[in-house]
Backbone as JSON Lines, residues from 0, in Angstrom:
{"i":0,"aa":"X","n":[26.51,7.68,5.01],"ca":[25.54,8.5,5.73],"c":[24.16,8.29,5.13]}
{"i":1,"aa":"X","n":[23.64,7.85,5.8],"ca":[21.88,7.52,5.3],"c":[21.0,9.13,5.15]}
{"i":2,"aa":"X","n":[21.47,10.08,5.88],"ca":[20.58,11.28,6.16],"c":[21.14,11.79,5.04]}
{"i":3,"aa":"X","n":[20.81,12.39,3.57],"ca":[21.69,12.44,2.63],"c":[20.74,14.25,1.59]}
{"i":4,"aa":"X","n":[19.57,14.45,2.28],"ca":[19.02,15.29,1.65],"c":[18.67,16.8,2.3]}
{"i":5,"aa":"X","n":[19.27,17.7,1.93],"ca":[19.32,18.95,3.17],"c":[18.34,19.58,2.94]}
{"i":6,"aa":"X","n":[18.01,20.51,4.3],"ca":[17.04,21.14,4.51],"c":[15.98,21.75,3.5]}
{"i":7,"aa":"X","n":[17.35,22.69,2.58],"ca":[16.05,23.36,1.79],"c":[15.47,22.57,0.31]}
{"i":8,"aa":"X","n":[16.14,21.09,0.1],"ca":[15.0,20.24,-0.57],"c":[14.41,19.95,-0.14]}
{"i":9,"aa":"X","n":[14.37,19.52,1.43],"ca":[13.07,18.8,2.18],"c":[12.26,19.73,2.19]}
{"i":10,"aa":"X","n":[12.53,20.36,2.34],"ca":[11.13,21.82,2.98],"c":[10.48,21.8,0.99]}
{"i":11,"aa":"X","n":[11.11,21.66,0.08],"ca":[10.4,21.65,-1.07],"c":[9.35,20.61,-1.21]}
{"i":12,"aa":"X","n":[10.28,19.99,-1.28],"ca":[9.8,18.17,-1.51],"c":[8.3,18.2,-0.54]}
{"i":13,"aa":"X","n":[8.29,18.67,0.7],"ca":[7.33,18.5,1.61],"c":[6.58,19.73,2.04]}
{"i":14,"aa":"X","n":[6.9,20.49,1.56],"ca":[5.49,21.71,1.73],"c":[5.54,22.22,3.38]}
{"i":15,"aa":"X","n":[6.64,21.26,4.18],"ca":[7.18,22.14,5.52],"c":[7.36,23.67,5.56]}
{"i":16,"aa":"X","n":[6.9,24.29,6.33],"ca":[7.77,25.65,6.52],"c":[8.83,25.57,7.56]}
{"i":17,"aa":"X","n":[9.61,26.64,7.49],"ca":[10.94,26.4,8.36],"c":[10.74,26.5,9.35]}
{"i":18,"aa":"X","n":[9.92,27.22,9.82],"ca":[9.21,27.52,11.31],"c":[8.4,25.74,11.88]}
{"i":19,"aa":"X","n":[8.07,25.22,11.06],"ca":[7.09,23.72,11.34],"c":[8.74,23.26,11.93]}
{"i":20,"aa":"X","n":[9.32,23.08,10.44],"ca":[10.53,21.93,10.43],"c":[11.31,22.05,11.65]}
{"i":21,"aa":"X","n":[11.95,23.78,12.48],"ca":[12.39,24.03,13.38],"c":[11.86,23.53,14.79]}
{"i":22,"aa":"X","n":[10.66,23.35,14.56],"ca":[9.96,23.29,15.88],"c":[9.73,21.5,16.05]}
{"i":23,"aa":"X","n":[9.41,21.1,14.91],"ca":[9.54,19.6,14.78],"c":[10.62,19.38,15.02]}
{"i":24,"aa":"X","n":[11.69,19.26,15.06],"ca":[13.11,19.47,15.44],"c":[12.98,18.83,16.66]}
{"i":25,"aa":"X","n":[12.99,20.38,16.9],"ca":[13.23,20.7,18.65],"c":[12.04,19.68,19.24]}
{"i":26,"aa":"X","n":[11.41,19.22,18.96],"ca":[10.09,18.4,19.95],"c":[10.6,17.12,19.22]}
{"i":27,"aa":"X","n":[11.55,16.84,18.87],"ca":[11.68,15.53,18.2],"c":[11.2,14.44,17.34]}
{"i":28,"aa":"X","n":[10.15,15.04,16.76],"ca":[9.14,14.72,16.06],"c":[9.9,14.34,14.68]}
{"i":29,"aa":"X","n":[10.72,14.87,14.12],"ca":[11.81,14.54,13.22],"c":[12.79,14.82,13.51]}
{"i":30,"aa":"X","n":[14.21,13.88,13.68],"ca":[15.52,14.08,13.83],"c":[16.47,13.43,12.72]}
{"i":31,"aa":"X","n":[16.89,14.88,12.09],"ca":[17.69,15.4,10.56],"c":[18.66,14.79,11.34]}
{"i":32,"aa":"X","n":[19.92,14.42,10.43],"ca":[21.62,14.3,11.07],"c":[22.29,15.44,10.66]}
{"i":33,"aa":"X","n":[23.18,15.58,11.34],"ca":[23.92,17.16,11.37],"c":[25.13,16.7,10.97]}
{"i":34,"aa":"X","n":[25.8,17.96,10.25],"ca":[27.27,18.28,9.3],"c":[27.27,19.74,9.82]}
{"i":35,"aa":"X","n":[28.35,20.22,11.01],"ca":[28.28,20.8,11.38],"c":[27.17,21.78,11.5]}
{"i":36,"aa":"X","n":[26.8,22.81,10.91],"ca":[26.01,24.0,11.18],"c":[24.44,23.21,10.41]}
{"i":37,"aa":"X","n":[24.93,22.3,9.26],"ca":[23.74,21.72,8.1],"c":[22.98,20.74,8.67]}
{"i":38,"aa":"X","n":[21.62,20.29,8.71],"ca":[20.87,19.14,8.49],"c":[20.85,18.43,7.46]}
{"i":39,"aa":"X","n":[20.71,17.0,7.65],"ca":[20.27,16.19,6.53],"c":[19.39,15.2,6.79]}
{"i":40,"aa":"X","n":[18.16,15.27,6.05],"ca":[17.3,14.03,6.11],"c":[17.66,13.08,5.57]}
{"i":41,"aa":"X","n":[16.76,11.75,6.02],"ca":[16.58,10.88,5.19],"c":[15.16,10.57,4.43]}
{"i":42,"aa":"X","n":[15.24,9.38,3.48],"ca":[14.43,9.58,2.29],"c":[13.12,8.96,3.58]}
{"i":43,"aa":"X","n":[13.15,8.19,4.21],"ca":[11.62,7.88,5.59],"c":[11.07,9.24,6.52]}
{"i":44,"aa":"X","n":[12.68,10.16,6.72],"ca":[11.97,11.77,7.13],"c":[11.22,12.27,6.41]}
{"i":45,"aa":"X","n":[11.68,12.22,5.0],"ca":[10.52,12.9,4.02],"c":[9.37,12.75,4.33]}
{"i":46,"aa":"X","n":[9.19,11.4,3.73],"ca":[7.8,10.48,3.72],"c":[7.35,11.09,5.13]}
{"i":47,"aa":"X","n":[8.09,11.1,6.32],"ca":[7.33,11.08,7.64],"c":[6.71,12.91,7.65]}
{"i":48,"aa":"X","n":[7.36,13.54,7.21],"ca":[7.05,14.98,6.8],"c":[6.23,15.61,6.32]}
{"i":49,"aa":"X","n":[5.88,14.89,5.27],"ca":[4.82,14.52,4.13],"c":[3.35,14.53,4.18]}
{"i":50,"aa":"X","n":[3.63,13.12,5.75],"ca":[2.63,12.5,5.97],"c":[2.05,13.96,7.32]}
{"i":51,"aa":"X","n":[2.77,14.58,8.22],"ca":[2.81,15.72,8.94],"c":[2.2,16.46,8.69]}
{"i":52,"aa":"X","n":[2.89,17.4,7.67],"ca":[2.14,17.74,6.96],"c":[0.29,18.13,6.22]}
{"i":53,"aa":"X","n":[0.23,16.78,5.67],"ca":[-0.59,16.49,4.74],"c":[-2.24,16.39,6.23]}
{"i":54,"aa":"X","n":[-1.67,15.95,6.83],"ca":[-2.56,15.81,8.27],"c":[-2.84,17.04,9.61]}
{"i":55,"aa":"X","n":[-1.57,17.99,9.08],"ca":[-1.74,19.16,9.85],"c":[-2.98,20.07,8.79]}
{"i":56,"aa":"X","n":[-2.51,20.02,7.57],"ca":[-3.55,20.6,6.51],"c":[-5.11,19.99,6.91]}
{"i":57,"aa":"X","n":[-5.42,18.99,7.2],"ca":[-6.8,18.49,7.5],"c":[-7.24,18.63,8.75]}
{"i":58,"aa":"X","n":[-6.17,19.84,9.16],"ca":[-6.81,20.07,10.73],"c":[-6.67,19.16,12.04]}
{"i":59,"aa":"X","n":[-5.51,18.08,12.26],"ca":[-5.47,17.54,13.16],"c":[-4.39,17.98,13.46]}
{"i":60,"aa":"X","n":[-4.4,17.97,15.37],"ca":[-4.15,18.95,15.74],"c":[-2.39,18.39,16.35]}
{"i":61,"aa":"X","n":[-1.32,19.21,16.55],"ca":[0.24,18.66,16.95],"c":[0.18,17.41,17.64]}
{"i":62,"aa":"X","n":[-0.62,17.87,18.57],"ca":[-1.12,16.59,20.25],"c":[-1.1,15.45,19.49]}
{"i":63,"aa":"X","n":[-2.59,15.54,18.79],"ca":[-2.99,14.25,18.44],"c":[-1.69,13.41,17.32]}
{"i":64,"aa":"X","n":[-1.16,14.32,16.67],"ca":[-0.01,13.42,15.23],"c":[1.07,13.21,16.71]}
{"i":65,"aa":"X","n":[1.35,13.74,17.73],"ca":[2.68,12.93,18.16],"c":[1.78,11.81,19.07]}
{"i":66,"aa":"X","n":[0.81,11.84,19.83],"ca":[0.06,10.9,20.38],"c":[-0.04,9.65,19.82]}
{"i":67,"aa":"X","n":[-0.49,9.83,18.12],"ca":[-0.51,8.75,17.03],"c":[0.18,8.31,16.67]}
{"i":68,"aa":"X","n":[1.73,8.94,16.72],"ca":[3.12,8.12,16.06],"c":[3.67,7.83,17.21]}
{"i":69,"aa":"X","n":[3.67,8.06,18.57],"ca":[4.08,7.33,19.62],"c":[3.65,5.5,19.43]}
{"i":70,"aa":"X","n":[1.68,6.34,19.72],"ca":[1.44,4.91,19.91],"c":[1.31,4.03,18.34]}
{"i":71,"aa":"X","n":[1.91,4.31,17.06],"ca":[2.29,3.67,16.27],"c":[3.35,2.8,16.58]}
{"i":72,"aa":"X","n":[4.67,3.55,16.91],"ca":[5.97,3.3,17.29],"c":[5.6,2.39,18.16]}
{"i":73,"aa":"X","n":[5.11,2.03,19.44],"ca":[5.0,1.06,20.24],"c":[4.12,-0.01,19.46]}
{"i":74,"aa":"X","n":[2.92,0.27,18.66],"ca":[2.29,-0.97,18.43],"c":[2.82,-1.9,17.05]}
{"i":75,"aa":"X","n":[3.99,-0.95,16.61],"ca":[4.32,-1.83,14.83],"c":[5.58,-1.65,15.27]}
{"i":76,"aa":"X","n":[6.31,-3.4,14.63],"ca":[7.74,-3.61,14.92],"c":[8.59,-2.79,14.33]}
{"i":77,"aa":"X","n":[8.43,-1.85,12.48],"ca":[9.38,-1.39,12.21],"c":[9.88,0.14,13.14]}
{"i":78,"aa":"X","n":[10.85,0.97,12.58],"ca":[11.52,2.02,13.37],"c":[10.32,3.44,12.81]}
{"i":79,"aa":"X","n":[10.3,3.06,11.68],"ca":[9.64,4.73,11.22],"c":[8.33,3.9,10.72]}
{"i":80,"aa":"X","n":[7.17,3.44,11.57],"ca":[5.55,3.43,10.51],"c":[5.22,4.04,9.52]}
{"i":81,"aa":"X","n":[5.47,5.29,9.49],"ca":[4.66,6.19,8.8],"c":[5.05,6.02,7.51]}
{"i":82,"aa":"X","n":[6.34,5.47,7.05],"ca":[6.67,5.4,6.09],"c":[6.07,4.22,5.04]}
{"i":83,"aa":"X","n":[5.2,3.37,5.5],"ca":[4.64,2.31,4.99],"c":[3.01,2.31,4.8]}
{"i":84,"aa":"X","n":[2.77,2.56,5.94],"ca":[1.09,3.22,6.39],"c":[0.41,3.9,5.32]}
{"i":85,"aa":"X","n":[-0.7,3.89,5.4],"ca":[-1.74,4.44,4.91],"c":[-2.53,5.3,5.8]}
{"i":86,"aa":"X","n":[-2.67,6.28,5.62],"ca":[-3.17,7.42,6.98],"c":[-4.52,8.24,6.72]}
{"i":87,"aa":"X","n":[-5.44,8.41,6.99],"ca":[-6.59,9.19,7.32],"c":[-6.94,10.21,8.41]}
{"i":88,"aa":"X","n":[-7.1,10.93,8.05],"ca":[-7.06,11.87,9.32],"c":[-8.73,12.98,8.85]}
{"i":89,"aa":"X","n":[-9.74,12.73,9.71],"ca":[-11.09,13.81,9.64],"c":[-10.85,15.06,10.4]}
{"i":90,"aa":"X","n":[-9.51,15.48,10.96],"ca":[-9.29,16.25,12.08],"c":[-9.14,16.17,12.88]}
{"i":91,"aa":"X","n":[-10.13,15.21,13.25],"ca":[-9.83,14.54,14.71],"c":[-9.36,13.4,15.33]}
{"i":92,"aa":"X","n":[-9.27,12.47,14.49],"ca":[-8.74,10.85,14.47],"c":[-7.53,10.72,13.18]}
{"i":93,"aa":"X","n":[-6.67,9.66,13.62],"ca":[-5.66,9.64,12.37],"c":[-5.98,8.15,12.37]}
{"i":94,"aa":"X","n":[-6.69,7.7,10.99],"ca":[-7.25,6.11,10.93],"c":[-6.1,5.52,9.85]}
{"i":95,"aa":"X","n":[-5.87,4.69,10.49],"ca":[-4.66,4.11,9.75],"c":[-4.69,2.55,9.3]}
{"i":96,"aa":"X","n":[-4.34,2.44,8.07],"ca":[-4.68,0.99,7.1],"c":[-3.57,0.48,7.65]}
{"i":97,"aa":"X","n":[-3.66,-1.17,7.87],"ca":[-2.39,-1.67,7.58],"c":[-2.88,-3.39,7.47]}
{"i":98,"aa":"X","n":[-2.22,-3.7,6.32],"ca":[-2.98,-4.93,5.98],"c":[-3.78,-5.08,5.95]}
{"i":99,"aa":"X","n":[-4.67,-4.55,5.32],"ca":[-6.06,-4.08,5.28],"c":[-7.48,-4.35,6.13]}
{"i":100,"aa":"X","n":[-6.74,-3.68,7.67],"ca":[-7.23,-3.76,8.86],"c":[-7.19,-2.09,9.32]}
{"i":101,"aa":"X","n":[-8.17,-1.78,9.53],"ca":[-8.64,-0.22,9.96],"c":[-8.49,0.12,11.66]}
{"i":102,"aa":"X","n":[-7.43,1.04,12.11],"ca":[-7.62,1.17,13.19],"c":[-7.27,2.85,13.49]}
{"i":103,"aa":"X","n":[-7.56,3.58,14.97],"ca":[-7.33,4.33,15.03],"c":[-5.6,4.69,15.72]}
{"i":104,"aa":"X","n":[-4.79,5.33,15.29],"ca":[-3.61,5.77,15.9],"c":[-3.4,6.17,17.2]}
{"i":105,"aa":"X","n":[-4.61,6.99,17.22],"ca":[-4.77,7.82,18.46],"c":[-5.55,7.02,19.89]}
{"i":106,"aa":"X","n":[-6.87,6.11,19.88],"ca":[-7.09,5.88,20.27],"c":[-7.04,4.4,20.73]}
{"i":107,"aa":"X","n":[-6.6,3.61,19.18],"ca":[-6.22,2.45,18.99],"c":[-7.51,1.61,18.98]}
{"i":108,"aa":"X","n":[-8.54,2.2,18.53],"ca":[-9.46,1.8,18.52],"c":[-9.82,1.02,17.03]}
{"i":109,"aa":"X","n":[-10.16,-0.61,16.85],"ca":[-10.47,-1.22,15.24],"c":[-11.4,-0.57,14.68]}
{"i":110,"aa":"X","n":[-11.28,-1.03,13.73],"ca":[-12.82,-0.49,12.41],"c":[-12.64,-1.85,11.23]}
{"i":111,"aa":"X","n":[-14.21,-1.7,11.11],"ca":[-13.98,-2.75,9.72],"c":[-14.43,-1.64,8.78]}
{"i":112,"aa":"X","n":[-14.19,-1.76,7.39],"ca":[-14.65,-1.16,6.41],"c":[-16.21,-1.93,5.79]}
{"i":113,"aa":"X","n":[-16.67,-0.77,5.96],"ca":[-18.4,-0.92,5.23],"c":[-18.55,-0.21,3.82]}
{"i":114,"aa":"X","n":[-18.7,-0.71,3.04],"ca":[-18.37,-0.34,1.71],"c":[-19.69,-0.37,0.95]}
{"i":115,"aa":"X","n":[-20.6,0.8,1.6],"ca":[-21.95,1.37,0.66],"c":[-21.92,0.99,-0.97]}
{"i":116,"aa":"X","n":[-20.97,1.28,-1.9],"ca":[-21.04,1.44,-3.07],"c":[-21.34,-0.08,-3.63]}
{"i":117,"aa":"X","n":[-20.24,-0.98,-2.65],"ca":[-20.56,-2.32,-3.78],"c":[-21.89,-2.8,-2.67]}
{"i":118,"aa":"X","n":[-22.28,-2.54,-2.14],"ca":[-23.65,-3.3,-1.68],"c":[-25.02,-2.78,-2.77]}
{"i":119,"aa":"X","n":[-24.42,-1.58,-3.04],"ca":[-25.49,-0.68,-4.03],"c":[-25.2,-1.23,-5.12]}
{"i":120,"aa":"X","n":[-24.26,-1.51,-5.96],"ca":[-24.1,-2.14,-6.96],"c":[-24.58,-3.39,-6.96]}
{"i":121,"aa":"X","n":[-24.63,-4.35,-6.0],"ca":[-25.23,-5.84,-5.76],"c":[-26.96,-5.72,-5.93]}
{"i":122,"aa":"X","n":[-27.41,-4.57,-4.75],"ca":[-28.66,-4.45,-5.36],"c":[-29.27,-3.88,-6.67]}
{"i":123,"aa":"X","n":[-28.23,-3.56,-7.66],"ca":[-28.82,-3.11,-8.87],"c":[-28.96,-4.08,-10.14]}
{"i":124,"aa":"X","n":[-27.85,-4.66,-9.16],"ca":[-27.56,-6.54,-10.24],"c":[-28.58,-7.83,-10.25]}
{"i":125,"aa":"X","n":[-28.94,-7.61,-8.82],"ca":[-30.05,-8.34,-8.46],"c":[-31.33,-7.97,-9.08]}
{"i":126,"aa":"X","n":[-31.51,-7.27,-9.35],"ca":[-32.68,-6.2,-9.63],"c":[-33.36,-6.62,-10.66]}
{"i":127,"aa":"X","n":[-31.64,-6.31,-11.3],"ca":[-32.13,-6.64,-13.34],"c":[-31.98,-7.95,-13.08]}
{"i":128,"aa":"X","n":[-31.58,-8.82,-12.47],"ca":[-31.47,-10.04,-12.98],"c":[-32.75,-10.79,-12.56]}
{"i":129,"aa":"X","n":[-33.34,-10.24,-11.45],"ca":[-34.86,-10.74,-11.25],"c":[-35.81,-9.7,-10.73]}
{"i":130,"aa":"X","n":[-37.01,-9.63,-11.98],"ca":[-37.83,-8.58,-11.87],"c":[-39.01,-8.52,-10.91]}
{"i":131,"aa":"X","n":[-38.55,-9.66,-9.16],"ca":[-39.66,-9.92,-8.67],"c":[-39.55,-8.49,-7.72]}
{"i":132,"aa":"X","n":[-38.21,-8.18,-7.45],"ca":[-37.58,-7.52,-6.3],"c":[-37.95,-6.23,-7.07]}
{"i":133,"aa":"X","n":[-38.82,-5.1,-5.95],"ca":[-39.23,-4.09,-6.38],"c":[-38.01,-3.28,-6.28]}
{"i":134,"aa":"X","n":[-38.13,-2.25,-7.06],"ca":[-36.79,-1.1,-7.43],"c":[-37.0,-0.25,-6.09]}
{"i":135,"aa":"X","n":[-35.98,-0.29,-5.42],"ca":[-35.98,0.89,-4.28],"c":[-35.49,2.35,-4.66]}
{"i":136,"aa":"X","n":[-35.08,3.05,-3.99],"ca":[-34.58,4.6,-3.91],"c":[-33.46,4.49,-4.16]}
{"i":137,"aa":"X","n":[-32.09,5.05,-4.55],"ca":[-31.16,4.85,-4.39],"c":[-30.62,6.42,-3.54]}
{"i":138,"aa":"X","n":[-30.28,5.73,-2.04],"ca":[-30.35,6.47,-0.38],"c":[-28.82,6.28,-0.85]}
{"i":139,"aa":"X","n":[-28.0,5.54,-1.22],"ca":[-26.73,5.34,-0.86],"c":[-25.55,6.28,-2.42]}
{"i":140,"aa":"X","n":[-26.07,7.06,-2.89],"ca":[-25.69,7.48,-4.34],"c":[-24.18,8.61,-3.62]}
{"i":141,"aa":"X","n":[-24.28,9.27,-2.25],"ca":[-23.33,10.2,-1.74],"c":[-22.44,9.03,-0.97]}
{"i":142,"aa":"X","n":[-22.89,8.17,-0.39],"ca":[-22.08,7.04,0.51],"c":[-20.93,6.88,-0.12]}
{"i":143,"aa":"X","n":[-19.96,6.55,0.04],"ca":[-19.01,5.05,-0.41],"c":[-18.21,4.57,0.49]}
{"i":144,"aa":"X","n":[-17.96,5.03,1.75],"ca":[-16.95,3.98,2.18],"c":[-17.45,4.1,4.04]}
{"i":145,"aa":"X","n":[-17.95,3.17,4.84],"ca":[-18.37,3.74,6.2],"c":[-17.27,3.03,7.09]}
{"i":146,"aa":"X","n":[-16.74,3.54,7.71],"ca":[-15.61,3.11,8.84],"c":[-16.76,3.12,10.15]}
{"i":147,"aa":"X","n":[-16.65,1.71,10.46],"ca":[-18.01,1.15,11.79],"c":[-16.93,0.92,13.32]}
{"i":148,"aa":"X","n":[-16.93,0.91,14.3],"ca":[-15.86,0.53,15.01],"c":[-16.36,-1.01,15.25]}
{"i":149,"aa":"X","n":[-15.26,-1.29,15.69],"ca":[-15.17,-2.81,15.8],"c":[-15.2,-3.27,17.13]}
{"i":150,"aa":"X","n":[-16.14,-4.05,17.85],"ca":[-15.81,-4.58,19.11],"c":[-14.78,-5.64,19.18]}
């Protein structure tokens, strides 16, 4: 039996309440294997729980996490994504790494990563290394990471 971990460790392990886990259930969003009256997860439910979770806390909303693991499930060959993925979620988008290619879940929309910090670091290297280039402001000190969409 692969489903090998019951209810009330998962709900530890994952910060679920029984009321989430019940209702995830029933909407199929996670399906435990049953021993008569008992559930049992498996160790990718966790992770997928986890990840639920951790993204309901940042305010994105039921719609959008089953919208996003649908169209995960259709766009990546394995059975459970979430278990491999890298996930972002601002509330409103769930931006998801994979091979270090930025896209949205929900909308399926690309992104490249714009990475403020090492461009700021390049101009500080340049700087000292030649004193023709006047010292600018440093505008980018709160920046570090800009997700741009991608045509």
């Amino acid at each position: 039996m692969n489903k090998i971990y019951p209810t009330n460790l998962v709900r530890k392990l994952t910060g679920v309440t029984l009321n989430q886990l019940k209702y995830w259930v029933r909407i199929n969003l996670v399906s435990p294997g049953r021993d008569g009256k008992f559930s049992f997860y498996s160790f990718k439910d966790i992770v997928k729980l986890r990840v639920l979770v951790s993204l309901r806390k940042e305010g994105l909303s039921l719609q959008k996490m089953r919208e996003g693991i649908r169209n995960l499930t259709k766009m990546l060959p394995d059975e459970e994504p979430l278990s491999r993925l890298v996930i972002y979620t601002d509330g409103m988008d769930m931006i998801v790494v994979e091979k270090g290619k930025y896209f949205s879940a929900i909308t399926r929309q690309q992104y490249f990563r714009f990475d403020t910090e090492q461009i700021r670091t390049e101009i500080i290297k340049l700087q000292k290394m030649n004193s023709l280039f006047p010292k600018v402001k440093d505008d980018l000190r709160n920046e570090k990471v800009i997700l741009l969409p991608h045509s």
